[in-house]
C-alpha positions in Angstrom: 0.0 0.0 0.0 1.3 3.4 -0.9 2.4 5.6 1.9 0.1 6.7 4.5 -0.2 10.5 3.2 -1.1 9.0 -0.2 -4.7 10.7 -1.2 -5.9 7.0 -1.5 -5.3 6.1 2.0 -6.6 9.7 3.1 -9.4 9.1 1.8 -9.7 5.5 2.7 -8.9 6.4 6.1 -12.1 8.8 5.7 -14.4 6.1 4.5 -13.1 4.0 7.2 -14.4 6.4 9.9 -17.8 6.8 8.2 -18.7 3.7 7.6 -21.1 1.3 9.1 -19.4 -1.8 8.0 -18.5 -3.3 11.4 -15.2 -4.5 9.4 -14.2 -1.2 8.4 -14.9 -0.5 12.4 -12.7 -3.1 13.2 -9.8 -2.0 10.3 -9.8 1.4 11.8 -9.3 0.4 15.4 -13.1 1.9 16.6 -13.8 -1.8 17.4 -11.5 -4.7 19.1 -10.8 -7.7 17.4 -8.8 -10.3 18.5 -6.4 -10.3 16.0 -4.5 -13.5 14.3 -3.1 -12.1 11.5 -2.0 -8.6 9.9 -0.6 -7.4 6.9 -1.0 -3.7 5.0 -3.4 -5.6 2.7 -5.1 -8.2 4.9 -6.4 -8.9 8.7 -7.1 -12.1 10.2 -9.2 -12.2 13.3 -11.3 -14.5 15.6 -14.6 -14.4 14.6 -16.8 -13.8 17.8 -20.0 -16.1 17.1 -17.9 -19.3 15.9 -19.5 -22.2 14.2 -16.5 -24.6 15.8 -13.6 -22.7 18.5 -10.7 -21.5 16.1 -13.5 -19.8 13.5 -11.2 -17.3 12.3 -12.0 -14.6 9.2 -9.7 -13.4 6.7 -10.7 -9.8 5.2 -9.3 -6.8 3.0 -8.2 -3.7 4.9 -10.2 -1.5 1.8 -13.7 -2.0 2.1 -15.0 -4.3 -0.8 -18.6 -5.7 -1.5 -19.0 -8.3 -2.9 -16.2 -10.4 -4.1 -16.7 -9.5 -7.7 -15.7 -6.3 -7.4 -12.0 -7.2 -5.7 -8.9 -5.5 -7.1 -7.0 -9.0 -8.5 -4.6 -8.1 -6.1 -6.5 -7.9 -3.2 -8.0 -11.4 -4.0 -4.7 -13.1 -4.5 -3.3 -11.8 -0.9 -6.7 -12.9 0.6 -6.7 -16.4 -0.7 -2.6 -16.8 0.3 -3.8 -15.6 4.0 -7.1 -17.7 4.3 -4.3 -20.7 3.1 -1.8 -20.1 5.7 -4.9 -19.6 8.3 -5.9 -22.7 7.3 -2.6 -24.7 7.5 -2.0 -22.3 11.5 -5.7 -24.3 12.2 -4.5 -27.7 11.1 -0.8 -27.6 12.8 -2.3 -25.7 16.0 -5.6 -27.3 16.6 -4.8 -31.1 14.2 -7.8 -30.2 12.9 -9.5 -32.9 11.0 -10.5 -30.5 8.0 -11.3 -27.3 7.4 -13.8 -25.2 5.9 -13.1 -21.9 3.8 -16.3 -20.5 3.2 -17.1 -17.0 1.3 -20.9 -15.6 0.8 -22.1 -12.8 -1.4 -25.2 -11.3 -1.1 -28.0 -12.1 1.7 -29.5 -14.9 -0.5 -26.2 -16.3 0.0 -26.3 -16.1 3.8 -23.7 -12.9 3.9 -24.5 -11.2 7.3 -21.9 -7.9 6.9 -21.2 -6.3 3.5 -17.5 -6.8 3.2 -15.5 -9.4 1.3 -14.3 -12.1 3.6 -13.6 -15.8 4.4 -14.5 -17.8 7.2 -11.5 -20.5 8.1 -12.9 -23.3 10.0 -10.9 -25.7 11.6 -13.3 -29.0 11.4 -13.2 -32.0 13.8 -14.7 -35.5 13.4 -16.8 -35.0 16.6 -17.4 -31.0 16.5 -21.5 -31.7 15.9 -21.3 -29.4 13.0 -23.1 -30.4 10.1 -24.2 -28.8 6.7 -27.8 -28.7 5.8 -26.6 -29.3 2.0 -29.3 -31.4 0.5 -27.6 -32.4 -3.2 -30.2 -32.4 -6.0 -29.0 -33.9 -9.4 -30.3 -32.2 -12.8 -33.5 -33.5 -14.4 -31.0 -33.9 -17.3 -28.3 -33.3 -18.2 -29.6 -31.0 -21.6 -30.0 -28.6 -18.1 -27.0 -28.7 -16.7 -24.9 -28.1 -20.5 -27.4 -25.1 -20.7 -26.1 -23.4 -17.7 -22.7 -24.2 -18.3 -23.3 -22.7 -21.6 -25.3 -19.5 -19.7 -21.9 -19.3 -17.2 -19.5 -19.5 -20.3 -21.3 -16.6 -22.5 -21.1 -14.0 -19.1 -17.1 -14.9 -18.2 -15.1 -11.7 -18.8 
């Protein structure tokens, strides 16, 4: 990030303070966090309603909503964080899995409008379990047509 009298970060700084993100709250210092990991890019911190002990959520410092409007930079530096995150979880905790879950949009189950992923350390007897009830296509004419759909809108 350029330096801190840079008129980006002047006026990110400004955003921060104004917003109502409870990220950007918690990038600016107005909230506490209790902080795993922190970069000029990235902040890892414990989330404070885990699913499973360890939850932990990887975020941008710049606020960004939702994920497809990311700088490719920013992205690349998130997914390298929610990775070492996830290997901290398994060495720290031998975690039987882990989780790395990103929602966008409230159909999608996002609570707070800012990019990030949850890091869940997952254990064979946690008593966590997914409410993911797989339904197969009709046919498969369905699932090419989608496909075909998702391949037309790439950019």
């Amino acid at each position: 990030m350029p330096g801190r009298n840079c008129a980006f970060c002047i006026l990110h700084s400004a955003f921060l303070l104004n917003s109502t993100s409870i990220f950007c709250k918690i990038v600016a210092g107005q909230l506490p966090s209790c902080k795993v990991y922190e970069d000029t890019i990235t902040l890892a911190f414990m989330d404070i309603g885990p699913i499973v002990p360890g939850h932990t959520l990887v975020i941008p410092k710049i606020h960004v909503d939702p994920l497809t409007a990311a700088p490719p930079e920013v992205l690349q530096k998130l997914i390298l964080v929610v990775q070492s995150i996830a290997r901290a979880q398994f060495k720290a905790f031998q975690a039987d899995g882990v989780n790395v879950i990103q929602s966008n949009g409230r159909a999608a189950g996002q609570v707070v409008p800012h990019l990030h992923f949850h890091v869940i350390p997952r254990f064979a007897a946690d008593g966590h379990h997914w409410n993911w009830q797989p339904r197969p296509y009709a046919k498969n004419d369905e699932m090419e047509a989608l496909a075909e759909k998702i391949k037309g809108a790439l950019e």
